[in-house]
C-alpha positions, 0 to 999 in steps of 0.5 A, a space after each residue: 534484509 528480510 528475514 534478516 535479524 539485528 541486535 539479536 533481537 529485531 527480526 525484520 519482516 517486510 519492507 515499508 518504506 524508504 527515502 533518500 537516505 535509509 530504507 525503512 522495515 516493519 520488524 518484530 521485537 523478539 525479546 518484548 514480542 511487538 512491532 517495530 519500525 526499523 529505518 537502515 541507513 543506506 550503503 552509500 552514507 557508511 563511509 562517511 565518518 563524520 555524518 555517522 557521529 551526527 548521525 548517530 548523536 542526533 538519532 539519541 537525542 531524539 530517543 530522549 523526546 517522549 510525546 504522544 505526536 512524536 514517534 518514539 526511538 527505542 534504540 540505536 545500533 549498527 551491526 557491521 557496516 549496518 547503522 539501525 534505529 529502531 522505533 515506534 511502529 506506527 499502522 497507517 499512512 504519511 500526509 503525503 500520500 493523503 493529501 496526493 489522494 484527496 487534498 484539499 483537505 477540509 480546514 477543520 482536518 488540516 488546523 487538527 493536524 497542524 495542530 498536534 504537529 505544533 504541539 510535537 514541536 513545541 516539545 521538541 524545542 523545548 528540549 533543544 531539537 529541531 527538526 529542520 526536515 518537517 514535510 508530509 511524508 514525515 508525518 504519520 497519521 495512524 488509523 486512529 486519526 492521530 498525529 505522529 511525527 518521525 525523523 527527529 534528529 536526523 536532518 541534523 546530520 545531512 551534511 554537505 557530502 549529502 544534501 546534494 545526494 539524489 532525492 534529498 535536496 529534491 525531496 525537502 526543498 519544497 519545504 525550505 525556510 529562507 535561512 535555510 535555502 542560505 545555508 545558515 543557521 537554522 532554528 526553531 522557527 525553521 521549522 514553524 515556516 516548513 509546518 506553515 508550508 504543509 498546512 498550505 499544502 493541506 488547504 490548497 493541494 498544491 505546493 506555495 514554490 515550484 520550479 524545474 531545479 532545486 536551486 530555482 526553488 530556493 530562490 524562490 523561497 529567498 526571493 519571490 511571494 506565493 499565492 495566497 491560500 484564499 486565492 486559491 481555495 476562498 473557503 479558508 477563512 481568514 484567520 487560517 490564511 493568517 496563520 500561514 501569512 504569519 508562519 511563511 515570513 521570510 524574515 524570522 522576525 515576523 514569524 511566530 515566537 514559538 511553536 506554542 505560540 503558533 499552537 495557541 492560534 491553531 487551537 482558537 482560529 477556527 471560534 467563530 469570532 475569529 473567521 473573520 477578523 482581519 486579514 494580517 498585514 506586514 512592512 514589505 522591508 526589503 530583504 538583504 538577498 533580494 535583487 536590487 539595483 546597485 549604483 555606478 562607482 563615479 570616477 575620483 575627482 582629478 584634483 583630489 588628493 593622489 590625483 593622477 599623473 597628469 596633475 602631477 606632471 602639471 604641478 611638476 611643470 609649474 613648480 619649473 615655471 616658478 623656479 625660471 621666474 623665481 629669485 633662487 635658482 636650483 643647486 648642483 647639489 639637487 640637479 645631481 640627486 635628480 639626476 641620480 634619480 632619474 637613471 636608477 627609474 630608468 635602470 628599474 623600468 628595464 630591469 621590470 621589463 625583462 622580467 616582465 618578458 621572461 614570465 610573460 606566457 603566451 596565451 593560446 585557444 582551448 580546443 574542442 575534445 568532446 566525444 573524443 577519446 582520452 588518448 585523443 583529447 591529449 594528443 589534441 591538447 598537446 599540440 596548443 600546450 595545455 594539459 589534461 588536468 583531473 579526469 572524472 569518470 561520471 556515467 552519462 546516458 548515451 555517451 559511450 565508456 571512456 568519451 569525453 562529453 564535458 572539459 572545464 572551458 569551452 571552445 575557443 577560451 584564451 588560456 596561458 600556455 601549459 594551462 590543464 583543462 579537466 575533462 568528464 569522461 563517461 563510464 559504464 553504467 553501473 548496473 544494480 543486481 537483480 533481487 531474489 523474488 521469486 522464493 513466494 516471499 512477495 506479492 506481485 505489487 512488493 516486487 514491482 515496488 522493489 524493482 520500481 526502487 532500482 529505477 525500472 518503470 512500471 511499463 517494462 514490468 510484465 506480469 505472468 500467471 500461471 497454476 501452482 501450489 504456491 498461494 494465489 498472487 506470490 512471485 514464482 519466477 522472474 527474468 533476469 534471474 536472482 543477483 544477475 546485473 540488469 538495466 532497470 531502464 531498458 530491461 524487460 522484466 517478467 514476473 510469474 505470479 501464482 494463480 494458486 492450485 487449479 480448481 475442479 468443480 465438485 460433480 453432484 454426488 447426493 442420489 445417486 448409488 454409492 457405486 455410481 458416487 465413486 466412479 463420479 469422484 475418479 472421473 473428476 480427478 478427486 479421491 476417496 478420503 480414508 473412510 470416506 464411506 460413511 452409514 447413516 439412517 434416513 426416512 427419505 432416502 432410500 438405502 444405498 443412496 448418497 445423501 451428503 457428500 464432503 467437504 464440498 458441495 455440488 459446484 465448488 471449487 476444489 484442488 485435484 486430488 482432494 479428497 471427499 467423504 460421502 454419507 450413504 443412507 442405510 435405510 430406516 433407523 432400527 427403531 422405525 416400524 413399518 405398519 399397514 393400516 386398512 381403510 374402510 371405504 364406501 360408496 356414497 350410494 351402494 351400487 354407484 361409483 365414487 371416487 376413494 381419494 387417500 392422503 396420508 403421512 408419517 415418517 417420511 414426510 407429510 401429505 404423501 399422496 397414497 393413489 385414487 380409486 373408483 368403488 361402487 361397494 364397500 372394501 378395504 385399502 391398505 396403506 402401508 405406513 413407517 412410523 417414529 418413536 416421535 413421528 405418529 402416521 395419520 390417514 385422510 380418505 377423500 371422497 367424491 372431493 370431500 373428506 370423510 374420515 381421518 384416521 390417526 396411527 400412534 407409534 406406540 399403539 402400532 408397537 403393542 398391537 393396539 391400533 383401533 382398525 375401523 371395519 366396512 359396515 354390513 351390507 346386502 350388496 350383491 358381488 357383482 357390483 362393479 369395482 373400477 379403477 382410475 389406475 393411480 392406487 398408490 405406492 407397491 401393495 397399497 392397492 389391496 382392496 377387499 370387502 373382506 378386511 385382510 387375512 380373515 375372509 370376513 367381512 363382518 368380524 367383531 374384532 381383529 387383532 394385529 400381529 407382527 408378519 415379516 418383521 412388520 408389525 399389522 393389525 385392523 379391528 372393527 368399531 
């Protein structure tokens, strides 16, 4: 049915449920683009005509009901031998399946929803339905909490060709009413019992009557009392138990008026005056269906009238006595009637005995034909005069085809000769055709419950994973393969469920070259995305460097053959300038060493350590420095661990040339002052050192202006 559309309107999307007598999909309405709750009567009910007519009149009956507790019927159609009823779609889930998950429930939850399942009913009644199959799994109860009630009208055409289908009787005979259970007529209070049961259930997790048939559970509802809620759960208050008390009665007298009647208890029981009041009592008369002693027929009286033969003879005898003692003797006249008599009694006693003797049959012993063939059991039949009268071929589990595993009276029971005896005969087991799940349509779970549905238990499921391009959990394979016949009981079935593509872990792309960031990306089984090689400027990272790489990051998970893009770092931006700035350094006494610590930052980064140095006469450092329209440069010089200058490069005065560049002061120090250096002087050429500022040969200089030397723009000058 998925995929599957009906009315020319419902496209059906997934299935969400079924029962004994329809499967129930979740569809989308094309024509008024929502959701809609689909309920397909099962194949086996599509013959029956007369329960298609109730169907299908009760289904509209329910369509006329409209109450925000009752799930709305939109429209009802059939579509070749497909009869549909289209309603509300409710997102949620029925009271079975929450109170199987966490029941008890607590009172003031459990009253609630009785509450607006009374209130669905009331509406119902009013308008002349019942409902006759009020159980959890009927009830909705959407995210929002609110009560909804489904399955209007369609108990009504359960029939007798169903009642006894599988799952029916099984599924709805916990909720019986005793009238119901009889097989009469059942009404409005029906229903108002089978919601006194549910609100039991809610309250004491456990069903009032069970038993191992169905029957058994009928007659315990006809027969026998159920444990009282507060026995089994002693935080019911009192007035909750009453209203059970009073809504189970077996007598639909004692029961509620009216679903509003019961309504208006449900809305006020739970006020604190009411939790205690008292518990309700009723007059045990004993019910018409109850077991009870029934007395002995005493034999008639011998001298009532019609009297037996005996006393009849004996007046006869008396009456004779009378005649010999008496004055009138008996005429010839009456000796000849009697005579008369007497021969045509005889003459009838022989004719009814010979009759008696040409139709009396003989009675003969039935035989034992079971596990027997057909031919077998007639041919044993025969020799005794009984026949094989109606022969049902019914599948029974461990009985081979065409074996007699049942005959209507047993073995050693006296019947007339030619009497037929029926017999049971097993018959292959009809096995149901495995269904396609294999296409990606499901999950893993939605086909187990499908399969689960046919009779297959979840023990001879087995599930096997493996890679693919299919989304992580949907079906790809199965065994037995699509629309081929299997036994859900002893078949094992395989299920291929999708781990979805195989996964590779990203390498580290960012540092290293372009060159080497490619051939990382081919190693992995990943590819370059068409420009996936893109320039971008950066202070930090020396050009020709990886500095980003995407969509995934070092670690990730990604499908073979995914593509990656990185970005390569082209250098500094065309508007950087990269300046060297020359520091005056002196000893802190002339001739005696010290130690010339430089921290300095720009661009690229703050607090960037230049290299230390040893000086026993004054000199030049040079520190080269990469300067941003937004970012200025700035140079600390430590000595002996303690600051002494901080020097601060505008961007704008390295660009005109501007810079104020201080110079060493004039000093008589002899040449030949030692000069060492702890080895550590900072980044390429920054270790220049001089007495002389750069490039003048002087030491003493006014005034130095700078210049723009191979594209980098220099400049010192004296305070």
């Amino acid at each position: 049915m998925i995929g599957h559309e009906l009315g020319g309107r419902y496209q059906i999307i997934e299935r969400i449920g079924g029962g004994g007598m329809a499967l129930v999909y979740r569809a989308q309405d094309i024509l008024l683009n929502r959701n809609v709750a689909i309920k397909v009567l099962r194949q086996q009910f599509v013959n029956d005509e007369e329960f298609i007519r109730r169907f299908r009149r009760e289904a509209q009956s329910a369509a006329s009901l409209s109450h925000p507790n009752i799930v709305s019927v939109y429209d009802v159609g059939q579509e070749g031998d497909v009869h549909y009823i289209v309603m509300e779609y409710i997102e949620g889930r029925n009271l079975n399946e929450i109170i199987k998950e966490r029941a008890p429930l607590q009172v003031d939850e459990a009253v609630r929803i009785a509450s607006q399942i009374a209130d669905a009913l009331d509406h119902a009644h009013m308008n002349h339905i019942i409902h006759r199959d009020i159980k959890p799994h009927n009830i909705l109860i959407g995210r929002n909490g609110w009560v909804k009630v489904t399955d209007f009208g369609i108990a009504r055409a359960v029939t007798s060709t169903t009642i006894t289908q599988t799952g029916s009787v099984i599924g709805s005979v916990h909720y019986f009413s005793p009238e119901h259970a009889k097989g009469v007529t059942t009404g409005e209070k029906s229903d108002l019992y089978s919601l006194g049961i549910v609100l039991y259930q809610m309250l004491t997790g456990r069903l009032p009557f069970l038993g191992e048939s169905p029957i058994s559970v009928a007659l315990k509802h006809l027969q026998e009392h159920f444990d009282e809620p507060r026995s089994v759960n002693p935080m019911i208050p009192q007035s909750v138990e009453n209203i059970i008390l009073k809504s189970m009665r077996k007598n639909p007298g004692e029961r509620y008026e009216s679903a509003k009647e019961m309504l208006r208890d449900l809305e006020t029981c739970l006020l604190p005056e009411r939790r205690t009041e008292n518990k309700l009592t009723f007059a045990d008369n004993e019910d018409e269906d109850s077991t009870r002693v029934v007395p002995a027929i005493k034999p008639q009286n011998r001298q009532s009238g019609g009297g037996s033969k005996l006393s009849r003879d004996d007046q006869g005898s008396d009456e004779r006595q009378k005649q010999k003692s008496g004055k009138k003797p008996i005429s010839s006249k009456t000796k000849l009637w009697v005579g008369i008599t007497l021969i045509v009694i005889v003459a009838m006693l022989g004719i009814a005995w010979y009759v008696n003797k040409l139709v009396t049959v003989e009675e003969v012993k039935v035989p034992n034909v079971l596990n027997m063939s057909i031919e077998q059991a007639t041919e044993e039949f025969s020799k005794v005069g009984i026949v094989v009268g109606d022969i049902a071929q019914v599948y029974k589990e461990g009985v081979d085809e065409g074996i007699v595993y049942e005959q209507s009276k047993p073995e050693g029971t006296a019947v007339k000769e030619g009497s037929s005896i029926d017999l049971t005969v097993s018959k292959a087991k009809e096995l149901p055709k495995m269904p396609m799940l294999d296409n990606a349509a499901y999950t893993y779970e939605e086909a187990v419950a499908q399969l689960v549905e046919l009779g297959a238990s979840t023990e001879r499921i087995r599930k096997d994973e493996e890679n693919s391009d299919v989304k992580a959990g949907q079906v790809i394979g199965q065994t037995p393969a699509a629309n081929s016949l299997f036994d859900p009981e002893k078949d094992q079935i395989v299920l291929k469920v999708s781990k979805g593509p195989e996964k590779i872990k990203m390498p580290k792309l960012v540092g290293k070259t372009q060159d080497e960031a490619l051939k990382a990306i081919e190693d992995a089984g990943l590819k370059l995305a068409k420009d996936g090689i893109k320039q971008k400027s950066s202070y930090e990272v020396p050009s020709g460097q990886v500095m980003e790489q995407w969509p995934y990051t070092e670690g990730a998970d990604a499908a073979p053959g995914s593509e990656v893009t990185i970005f390569v770092s082209s250098g500094y931006p065309s508007d950087a300038i990269e300046y060297t700035f020359v520091v005056p350094v002196v000893p802190a006494t002339d001739g005696q060493k010290s130690k010339i610590h430089i921290i300095y930052g720009d661009a690229r980064g703050e607090n960037q350590d230049w290299g230390t140095k040893t000086i026993a006469k004054p000199q030049y450092m040079s520190v080269n420095l990469v300067l941003a329209p937004n970012k200025d440069g700035y140079v600390y010089v430590n000595r002996d661990g303690a600051l002494t200058d901080t020097y601060k490069i505008s961007y704008i005065d390295a660009k005109q040339g501007t810079v104020p560049q201080p110079s060493l002061p004039v000093t008589n120090t002899p040449d030949e002052s030692n000069n060492e250096s702890d080895g550590n002087n900072g980044d390429g050429d920054n270790g220049n050192s001089d007495q002389n500022p750069p490039d003048t040969g002087k030491a003493n200089n006014s005034k130095l202006t700078g210049r723009l030397t191979n594209g980098k723009m220099k400049g010192f000058g004296h305070h």
